[in-house]
C-alpha positions, -999 to +999 in steps of 0.1 A: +059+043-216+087+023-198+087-011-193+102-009-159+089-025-127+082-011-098+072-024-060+048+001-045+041-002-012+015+008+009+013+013+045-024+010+058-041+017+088-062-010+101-092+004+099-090+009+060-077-026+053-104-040+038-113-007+019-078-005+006-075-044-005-113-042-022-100-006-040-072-022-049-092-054-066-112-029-082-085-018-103-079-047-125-067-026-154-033-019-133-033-044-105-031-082-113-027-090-077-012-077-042+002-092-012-005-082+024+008-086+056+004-072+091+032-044+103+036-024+133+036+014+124+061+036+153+073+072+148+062+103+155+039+109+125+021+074+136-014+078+150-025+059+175-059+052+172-073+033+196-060+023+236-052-008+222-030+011+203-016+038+227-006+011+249+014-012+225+031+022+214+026+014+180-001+015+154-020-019+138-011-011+100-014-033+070+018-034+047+005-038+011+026-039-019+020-042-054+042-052-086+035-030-115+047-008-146+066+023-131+037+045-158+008+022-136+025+028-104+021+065-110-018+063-126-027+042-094-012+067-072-028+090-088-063+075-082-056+066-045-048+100-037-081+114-052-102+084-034-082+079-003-074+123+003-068+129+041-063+098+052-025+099+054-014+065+033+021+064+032+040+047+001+067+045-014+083+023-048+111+007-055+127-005-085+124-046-093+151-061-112+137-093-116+098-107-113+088-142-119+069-169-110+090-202-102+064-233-116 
């Protein structure tokens, strides 16, 4: 097991938001908290799904990211992939030198 941190982001479609944010609240044993905000998804493997979308040109997404062990990024992966399958998440981590609270 390594001690390293890791930032995993997520890149949600708007219409699993709230799904995603109560999954993730769910999994207490590897997530101690996330933070959220609104992004604008463009490229060709977006989907636009809905006119609101197809006429903005880009897709309503939620940008979620998570600050965990590198060995509980990889177990939460692992169980969003079995309970989120076809629905295209995209993700990726990165490495976190430093992680603190300032009080």
């Amino acid at each position: 097991m390594t001690d390293q941190k890791v930032c995993l982001t997520l890149i949600v479609p708007h219409r699993l938001r709230e799904e995603v944010f109560d999954y993730l609240a769910e999994q207490s044993d590897l997530v101690s908290g996330f933070t959220a905000s609104h992004a604008a998804g463009h490229g060709g493997e977006v989907r636009l799904h809905t006119a609101a979308e197809r006429v903005q040109g880009h897709a309503d997404q939620a940008m979620v990211q998570v600050i965990v062990l590198q060995d509980d990024s990889t177990r939460l992966l692992d169980r969003i992939r079995v309970s989120f399958a076809g629905t295209r998440l995209v993700y990726w981590a990165t490495p976190v030198t430093d992680f603190g609270i300032i009080d």
